[in-house]
Each structure stands twice: as structure tokens, then as C-alpha cells.
C-alpha positions in Angstrom: 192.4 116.0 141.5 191.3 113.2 143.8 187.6 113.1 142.3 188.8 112.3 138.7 191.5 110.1 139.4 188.7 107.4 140.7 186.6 108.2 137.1 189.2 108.7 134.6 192.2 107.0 136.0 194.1 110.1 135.0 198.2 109.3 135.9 199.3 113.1 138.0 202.2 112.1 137.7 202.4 113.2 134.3 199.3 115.3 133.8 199.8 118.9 135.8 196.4 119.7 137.5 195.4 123.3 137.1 192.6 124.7 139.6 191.3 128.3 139.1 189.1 129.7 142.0 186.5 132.0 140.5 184.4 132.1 137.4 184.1 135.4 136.7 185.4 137.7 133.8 188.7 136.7 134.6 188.3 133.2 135.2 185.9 132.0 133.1 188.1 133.3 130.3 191.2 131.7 131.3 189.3 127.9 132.4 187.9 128.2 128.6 191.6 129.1 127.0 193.1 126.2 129.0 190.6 123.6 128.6 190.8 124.2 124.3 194.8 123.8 124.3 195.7 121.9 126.9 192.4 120.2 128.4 191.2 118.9 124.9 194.6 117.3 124.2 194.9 115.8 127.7 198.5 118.2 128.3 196.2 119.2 131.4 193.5 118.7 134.2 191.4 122.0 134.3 189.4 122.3 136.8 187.0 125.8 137.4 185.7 126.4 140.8 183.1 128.1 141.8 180.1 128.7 144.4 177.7 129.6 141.9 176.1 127.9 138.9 175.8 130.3 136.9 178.0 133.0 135.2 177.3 136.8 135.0 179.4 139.1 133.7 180.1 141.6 136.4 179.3 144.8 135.0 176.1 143.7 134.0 175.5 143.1 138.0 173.5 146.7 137.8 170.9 144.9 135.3 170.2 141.8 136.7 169.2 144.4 139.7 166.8 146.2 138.3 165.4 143.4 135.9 166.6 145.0 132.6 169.0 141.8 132.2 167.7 137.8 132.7 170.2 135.5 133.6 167.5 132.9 132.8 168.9 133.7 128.9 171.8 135.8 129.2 174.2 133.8 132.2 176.1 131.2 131.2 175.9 127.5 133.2 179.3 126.0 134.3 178.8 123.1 134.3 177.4 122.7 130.3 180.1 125.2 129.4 182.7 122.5 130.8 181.4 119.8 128.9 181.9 121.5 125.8 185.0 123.1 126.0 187.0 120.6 127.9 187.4 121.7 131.6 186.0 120.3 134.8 183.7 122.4 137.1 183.4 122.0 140.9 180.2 124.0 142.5 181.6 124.6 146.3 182.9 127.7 148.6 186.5 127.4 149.2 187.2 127.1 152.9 190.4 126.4 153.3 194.1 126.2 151.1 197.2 125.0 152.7 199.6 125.7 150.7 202.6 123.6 151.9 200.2 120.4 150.5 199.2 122.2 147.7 195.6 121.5 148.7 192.3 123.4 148.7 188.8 122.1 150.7 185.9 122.6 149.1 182.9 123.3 152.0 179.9 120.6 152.0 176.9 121.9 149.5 173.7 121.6 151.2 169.9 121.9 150.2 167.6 124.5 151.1 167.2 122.5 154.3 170.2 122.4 155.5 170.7 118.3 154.5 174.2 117.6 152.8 174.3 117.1 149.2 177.6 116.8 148.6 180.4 116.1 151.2 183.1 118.1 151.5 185.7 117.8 149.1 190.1 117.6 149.1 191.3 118.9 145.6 194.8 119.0 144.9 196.5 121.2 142.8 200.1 122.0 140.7 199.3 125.1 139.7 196.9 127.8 141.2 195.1 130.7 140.1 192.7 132.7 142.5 190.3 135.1 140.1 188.0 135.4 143.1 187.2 139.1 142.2 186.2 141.7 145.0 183.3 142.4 147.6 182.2 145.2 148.7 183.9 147.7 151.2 181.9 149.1 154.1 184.7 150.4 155.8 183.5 149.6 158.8 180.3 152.1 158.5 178.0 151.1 161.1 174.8 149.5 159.9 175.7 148.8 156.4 175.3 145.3 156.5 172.1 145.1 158.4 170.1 147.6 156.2 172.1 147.9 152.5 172.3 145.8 149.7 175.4 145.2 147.4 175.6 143.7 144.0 179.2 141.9 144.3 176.8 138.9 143.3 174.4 137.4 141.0 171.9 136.4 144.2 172.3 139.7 145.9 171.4 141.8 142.5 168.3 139.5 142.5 167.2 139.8 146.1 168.0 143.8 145.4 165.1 143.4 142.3 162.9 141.6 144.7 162.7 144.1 146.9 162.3 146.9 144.3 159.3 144.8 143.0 157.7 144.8 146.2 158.0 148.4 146.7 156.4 149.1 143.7 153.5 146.6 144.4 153.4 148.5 148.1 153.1 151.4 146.2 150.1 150.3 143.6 148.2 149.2 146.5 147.7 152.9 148.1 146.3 155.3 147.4 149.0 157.7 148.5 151.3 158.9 145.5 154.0 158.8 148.1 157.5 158.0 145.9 159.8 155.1 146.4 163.2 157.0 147.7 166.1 155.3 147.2 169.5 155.9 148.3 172.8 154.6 146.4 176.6 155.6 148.2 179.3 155.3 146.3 179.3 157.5 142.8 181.6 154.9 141.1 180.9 152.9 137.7 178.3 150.6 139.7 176.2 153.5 141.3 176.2 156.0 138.5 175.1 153.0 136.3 172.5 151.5 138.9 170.8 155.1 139.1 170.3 155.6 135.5 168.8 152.0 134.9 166.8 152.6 137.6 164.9 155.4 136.1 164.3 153.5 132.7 162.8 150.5 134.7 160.3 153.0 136.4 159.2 153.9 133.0 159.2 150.2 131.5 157.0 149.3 134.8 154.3 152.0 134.2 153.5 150.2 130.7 153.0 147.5 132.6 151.4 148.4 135.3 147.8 150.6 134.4 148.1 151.1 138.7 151.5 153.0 138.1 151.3 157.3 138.9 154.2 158.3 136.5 157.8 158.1 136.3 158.0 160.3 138.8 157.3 157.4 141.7 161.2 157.2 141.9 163.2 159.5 143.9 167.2 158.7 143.8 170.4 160.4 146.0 173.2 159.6 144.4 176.1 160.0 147.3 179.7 160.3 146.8 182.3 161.4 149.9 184.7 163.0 147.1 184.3 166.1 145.3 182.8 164.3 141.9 181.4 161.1 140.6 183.4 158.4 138.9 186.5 159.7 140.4 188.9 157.6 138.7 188.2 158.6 135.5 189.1 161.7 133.9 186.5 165.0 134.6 185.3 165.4 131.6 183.1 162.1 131.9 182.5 162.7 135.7 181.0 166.2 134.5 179.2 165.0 131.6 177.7 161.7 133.5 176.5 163.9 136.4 174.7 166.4 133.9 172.3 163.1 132.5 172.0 162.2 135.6 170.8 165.6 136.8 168.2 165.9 133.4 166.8 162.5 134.9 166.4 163.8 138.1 169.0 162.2 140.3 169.9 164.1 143.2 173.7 163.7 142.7 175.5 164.4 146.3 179.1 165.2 146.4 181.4 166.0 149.2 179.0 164.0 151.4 180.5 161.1 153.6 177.8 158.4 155.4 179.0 157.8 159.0 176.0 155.2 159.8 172.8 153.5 158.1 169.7 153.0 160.3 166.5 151.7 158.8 165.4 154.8 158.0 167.9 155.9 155.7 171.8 157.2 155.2 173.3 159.5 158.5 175.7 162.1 156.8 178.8 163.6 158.8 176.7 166.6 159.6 174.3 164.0 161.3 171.6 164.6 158.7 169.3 161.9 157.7 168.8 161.5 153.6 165.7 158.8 154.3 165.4 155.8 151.5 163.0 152.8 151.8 165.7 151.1 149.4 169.7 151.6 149.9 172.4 150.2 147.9 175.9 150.5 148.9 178.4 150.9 146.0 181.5 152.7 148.2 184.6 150.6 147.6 185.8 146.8 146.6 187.9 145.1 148.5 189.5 141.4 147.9 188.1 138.4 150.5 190.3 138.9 153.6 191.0 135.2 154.1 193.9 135.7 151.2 196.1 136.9 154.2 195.0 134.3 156.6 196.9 131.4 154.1 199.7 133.5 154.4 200.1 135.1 151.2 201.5 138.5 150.7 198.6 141.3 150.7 197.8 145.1 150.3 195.3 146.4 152.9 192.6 146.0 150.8 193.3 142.3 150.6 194.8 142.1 147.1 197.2 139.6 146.4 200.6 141.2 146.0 202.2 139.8 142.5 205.1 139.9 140.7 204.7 141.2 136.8 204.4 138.0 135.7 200.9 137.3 137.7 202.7 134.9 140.2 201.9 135.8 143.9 204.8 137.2 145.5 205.4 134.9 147.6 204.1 131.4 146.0 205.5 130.2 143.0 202.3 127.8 142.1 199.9 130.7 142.6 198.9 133.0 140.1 196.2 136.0 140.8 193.9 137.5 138.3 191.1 140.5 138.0 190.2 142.4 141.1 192.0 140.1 144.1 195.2 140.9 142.0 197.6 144.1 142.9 200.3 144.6 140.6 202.0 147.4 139.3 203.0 149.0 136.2 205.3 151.9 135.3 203.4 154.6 133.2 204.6 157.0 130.3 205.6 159.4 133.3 207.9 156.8 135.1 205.5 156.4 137.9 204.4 153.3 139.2 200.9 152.6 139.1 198.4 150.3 140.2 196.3 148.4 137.7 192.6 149.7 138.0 190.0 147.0 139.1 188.3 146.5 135.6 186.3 143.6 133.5 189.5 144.8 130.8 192.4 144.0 133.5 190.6 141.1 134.2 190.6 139.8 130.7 194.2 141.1 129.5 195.5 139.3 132.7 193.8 136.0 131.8 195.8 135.9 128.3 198.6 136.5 129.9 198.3 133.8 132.6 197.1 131.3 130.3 200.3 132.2 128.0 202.6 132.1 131.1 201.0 128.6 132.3 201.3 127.0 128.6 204.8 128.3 128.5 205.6 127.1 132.1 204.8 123.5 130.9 206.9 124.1 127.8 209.8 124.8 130.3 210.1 128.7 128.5 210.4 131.7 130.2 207.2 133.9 131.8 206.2 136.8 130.2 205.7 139.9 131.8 201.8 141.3 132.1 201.6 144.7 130.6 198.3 146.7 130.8 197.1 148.9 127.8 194.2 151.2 129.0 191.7 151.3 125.7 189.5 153.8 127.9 186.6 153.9 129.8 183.3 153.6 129.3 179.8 154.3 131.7 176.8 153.5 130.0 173.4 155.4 131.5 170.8 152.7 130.7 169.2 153.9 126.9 169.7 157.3 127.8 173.2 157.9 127.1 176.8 156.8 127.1 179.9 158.3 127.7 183.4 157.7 128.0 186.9 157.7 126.2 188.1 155.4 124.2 192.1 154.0 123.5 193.7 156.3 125.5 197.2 154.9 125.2 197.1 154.0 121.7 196.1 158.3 121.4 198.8 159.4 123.6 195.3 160.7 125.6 191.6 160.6 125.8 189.2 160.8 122.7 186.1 161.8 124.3 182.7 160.0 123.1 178.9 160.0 124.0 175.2 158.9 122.6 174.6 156.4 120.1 178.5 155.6 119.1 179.6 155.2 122.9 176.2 152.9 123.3 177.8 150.7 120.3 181.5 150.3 122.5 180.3 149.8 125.6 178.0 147.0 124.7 181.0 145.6 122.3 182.5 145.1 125.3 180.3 142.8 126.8 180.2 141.2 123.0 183.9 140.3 123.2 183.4 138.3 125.9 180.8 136.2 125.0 183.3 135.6 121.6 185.7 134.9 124.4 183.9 132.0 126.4 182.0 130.9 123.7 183.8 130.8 120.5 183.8 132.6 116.9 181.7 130.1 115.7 179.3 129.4 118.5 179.3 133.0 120.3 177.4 135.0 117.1 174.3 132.7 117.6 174.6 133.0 121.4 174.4 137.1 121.0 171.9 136.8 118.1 169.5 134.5 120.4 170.1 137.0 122.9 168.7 140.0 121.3 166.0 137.7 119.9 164.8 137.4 123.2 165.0 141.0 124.2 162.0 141.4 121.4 159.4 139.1 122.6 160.1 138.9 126.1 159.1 141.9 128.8 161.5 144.3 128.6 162.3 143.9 132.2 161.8 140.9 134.8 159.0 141.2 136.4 158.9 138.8 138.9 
């Protein structure tokens, strides 16, 4: 990389340079694994780029939106992280990647006026990996984008609680008991989560807030085109997620497909209006569609067609991790099937690539990524959990809800903070962490 040659002095010629586009699960994971065997010993230039500061861990997006989580304590800062575990960070939006150079350009960062801060930037690169994750899918559905929020990203989950604080100061203000009505499409893990934390944070604000009518200020449609929620897990947890939902008081919508979103609310196929002063749109991922533009191969929702071994297709310096990644595997029925777009594909993948990129240099062969399924979890704020656990280590699904469920799902979220932090630093990171949930608010409030 051009930047460090004029610090360091670094020789490329004998050091590879390793860039990885995207800090998320994935990413984050991989830059830390690289930067403690290869960057620490000089074998390697790491470098992690990203357009955010901060880390947050994707499924967690749903907290940060309603408060319940503060990045303030619980995200983790790029920059710092580099220092200490021997990678470099680059803040910047990729905006362009020619691959016959082996070059990416890094777009100029500016202030919140619009002056240049940085210039744009030339990095070069041996190896690549894109971990750039997934957006949002609209499909196309008019008015989604001018009246819906999405939480594909740290800022948007914030603007989404800054607009849910608002309502409820509109609401304290009057002296109507009109409810807030909010509106969520797409029944997926996002959705189902997002309306069960939403109904705890009513409740946490009314402690709060002496001005506050009841829990009952927060009306939530639930909307799902398909026949059930969380369709791509097994039924028993779609059926079992819906009834909490239900006891909340979710209106849980199946079978209902949005063909437009006015200002007023969500038009169904039928042409009937569900109204919302606040809607979310959770329908669909879909990988950033610039991946096709630089020529590499693609599905149609963008992903990044790889061989086993996480190499693109058609680029033997480019690996592709997490959600931008399609690859397939052949299940215990023969069949091939795609990976599923999940915080644990992201993180078997970055072993694997880090594995494969170590024994690359090492001039051994690439091992092949093989994805083991240890179940699914949907956790339902402090209400509930449920989910099923190790499914192919069963030879099936072990179904499990409440308290033990609660325990898995945030062990999840435990491993990879052990992960990116260490098992010597990351206990006092997750102590400090619930320290913090006891004498802070239990939600954000501003």
C-alpha cells in the first residue's frame, strides 16, 4: 500500500499486501486473525477498510434501533482495534477496483460541510477479500426509499431511534392517547426481532417518562408476503415465534405482499392501506450491485459467485466472505445448496480464508470451505427465545425456548467479542459491558 510505503519503508516486493473491504462479522474477524500471525511478525501488510468507524455486530442492528444497545460502550473502534492487534485501518467508501492493476480507490472523506479531509486514496493490493455484507432489497417497490427506513447500518438504526424518540415526545405533548403505529415488511430474523424489542422499549420508556399512557401507545403490523414468518427456518420456530408475538400484541400479517409505500403507510396487493407513522423495511438482502460492474462473476442478487475454496470465480486474488458471497455446498441429501446469509457463515468463512491465505503464502494447497449449520436462533427481546440448536451434529433439529435459548443466543454474540478481542482481553470487555447495563438507562434515550 502506497500510504505505508512512505512511513514504514515497507519493501512489496517481499511483503504480500492483504486488503479486506468490510468490517463487519466477517471481516473484522478475519483483519484480527491476519494481523496476530502474519501482521505481528511482518509475513504481511493487513490492511481493513471500511466507511465507518465503528464496529457493530450485525444482528444487534435491531438494538441499536430501538435504544436497547449503545454503541457508545458496546461497538468496537477500528482504528484502536488496529493498533493493538497489528493491522492497518483505512476509513473511506470504496469507489472504484480495477482489477487488471490490482488497485482499489478509496473516495475523498469530507466534513460535515462538505470540505475535504482526506484526499482520495490509490491502495494496491496482492490479495483481496470483499466482506462487504448485504443491503437491503426493495425490489423495486415504489416509495420504499423515500418513506422506509432500513437497518443494513449502524447510522441508519440510529436515525430509525431518532425518529422513534420523537414520536414518543409528539405523543407526550398531546393530549390525545392516539398510539404510535408502526409498520415492519419483511417477517425475517430482523423484523420478527425489531417488533419484539420494540414492545419492551415502550415499557422501559413509560418508567421513564411520568407523561407516558401505557404500553399500549405502540401498535405494530408485522407483514410477510409468504405464508409464515421466518421462512427459512424450520416451522416449528416460525409457529412458536408468531404465538409471542401474538401474546405481545403484534398484528402478524401473512400472505400479504406491499406493492407501494406512500407517506401514509404500506399499499397491500388488494390496494388496502395498513397506515404507520413509522415503517421499517426488512424484505430481502441483496449484495452492493457494483460487484458486477468490475466484472466479477455474480448471482442476481449481486453475490459474488465462488469457488469452494472462497476464491471468486473468476479472480484468483479475490476472495468473498459473509453475505456478498454465494457458494454452494452439497447437503446429506446430495443436493446442492446455498449457504444461508448468517453472522455464523460469516465467521466459519473467515477461518477458512484466513487458513487458505496463510497457506497460500506457505505455497500449500487451499482448503475447501465446508459449512456446519449449529441451528438457529431468534431472540424476542426479554420475553423469549427460541430456536434449534446443532442441527447437523443431531442428524436434525433439537428444539429450545426461554431462559436456556436466551443463554445461546447471547453466546453467540459472546464468541465474537472472544473472537476480535482475545481470551485474555475479551472477558473484561463482556464483563464491562454488563457493568454498564446496571447503572446506565436501560435504553438510549437520546
Amino acid at each position: 500500500m502506497q500510504i505505508k510505503n512512505e512511513v514504514s519503508g515497507v519493501d512489496h516486493l517481499t511483503t504480500p499486501r492483504i486488503i479486506i473491504v468490510g468490517g463487519g462479522a466477517g471481516g473484522l474477524e478475519l483483519a484480527t486473525t491476519l494481523g496476530r500471525k502474519l501482521g505481528r511478525k511482518g509475513k504481511a501488510e493487513i490492511t481493513l477498510v471500511d466507511k465507518h468507524r465503528v464496529h457493530i455486530w450485525k444482528p444487534l442492528l435491531h438494538e441499536v434501533a430501538t435504544g436497547s444497545l449503545d454503541t457508545e460502550i458496546d461497538g468496537v473502534v477500528y482504528r484502536a482495534h488496529a493498533k493493538k492487534h497489528h493491522y492497518q485501518f483505512q476509513l473511506g467508501s470504496l469507489v472504484n477496483l480495477d482489477r487488471d492493476t490490482k488497485t482499489l480507490t478509496l473516495a475523498p472523506i469530507l466534513d460535515e460541510e462538505g470540505a475535504e479531509i482526506v484526499a482520495q486514496r490509490t491502495l494496491e493490493y496482492d490479495t483481496l477479500v470483499l466482506a462487504i455484507g448485504s443491503i437491503s432489497n426493495d425490489f423495486g417497490t415504489q416509495g420504499v426509499q423515500q418513506h422506509c427506513s432500513m437497518l443494513d447500518s449502524k447510522a441508519q438504526a440510529q436515525r430509525f431511534q431518532q425518529k422513534l424518540l420523537n414520536l414518543f415526545l409528539k405523543k407526550s405533548s398531546v393530549k390525545e392517547n392516539h398510539a404510535i403505529r408502526l409498520a415492519i415488511v419483511g417477517a425475517g430474523a430482523t423484523g420478527v426481532e425489531l417488533s419484539a424489542e420494540l414492545n419492551h422499549v415502550v415499557d422501559v420508556v413509560s418508567v421513564y417518562d411520568d407523561t407516558s399512557k401505557s404500553a399500549q401507545t405502540l401498535e405494530i403490523d408485522l407483514i410477510e408476503a409468504g405464508p409464515r414468518i421466518l421462512p427459512a427456518l424450520p416451522e416449528r420456530i416460525s409457529e412458536s415465534a408468531k404465538s409471542e408475538l401474538e401474546k405481545l400484541g403484534v398484528r402478524v400479517r401473512t400472505n400479504t405482499r406491499i406493492i407501494e409505500a406512500k407517506e401514509q403507510g404500506f399499499i397491500d396487493a388488494d390496494g388496502a392501506l395498513i397506515e404507520a407513522d413509522l415503517m421499517v423495511w426488512a424484505a430481502g438482502v441483496r449484495a452492493e450491485s457494483w460487484l458486477a460492474e468490475v466484472g466479477l462473476d455474480t448471482n442476481r442478487i449481486n453475490q459474488i459467485e465462488c469457488h469452494r475454496t472462497l476464491k471468486s470465480a473468476n479472480d484468483n486474488a479475490v476472495y468473498a466472505i459473509g453475505d456478498c458471497c454465494h457458494v454452494e455446498m452439497i447437503n446429506e441429501r446430495g443436493e446442492a445448496e446455498k449457504v444461508p446469509p448468517r453472522a455464523q457463515s460469516a465467521h466459519q468463512m473467515a477461518s477458512v480464508v484466513a487458513n487458505n491465505i496463510i497457506r497460500e503464502l506457505q505455497g500449500k494447497s487451499l482448503v475447501e470451505f465446508k459449512y456446519t449449520d449449529y441451528g438457529s436462533l431468534v431472540n424476542l427481546a426479554r420475553f423469549s427465545t427460541v430456536g434449534s440448536l446443532m442441527g447437523n451434529l443431531m442428524k436434525g433439529s433439537m428444539f429450545i425456548e426461554g431462559k436456556i435459548a436466551r443463554f445461546m443466543y447471547l453466546s453467540l454474540y459472546r464468541m465474537h467479542q472472544l473472537a476480535i478481542h482475545g481470551y485474555l482481553k475479551g472477558p473484561f470487555v463482556i464483563l464491562l459491558s454488563q457493568i454498564s447495563k446496571i447503572i446506565r438507562p436501560k435504553i438510549k434515550l437520546h
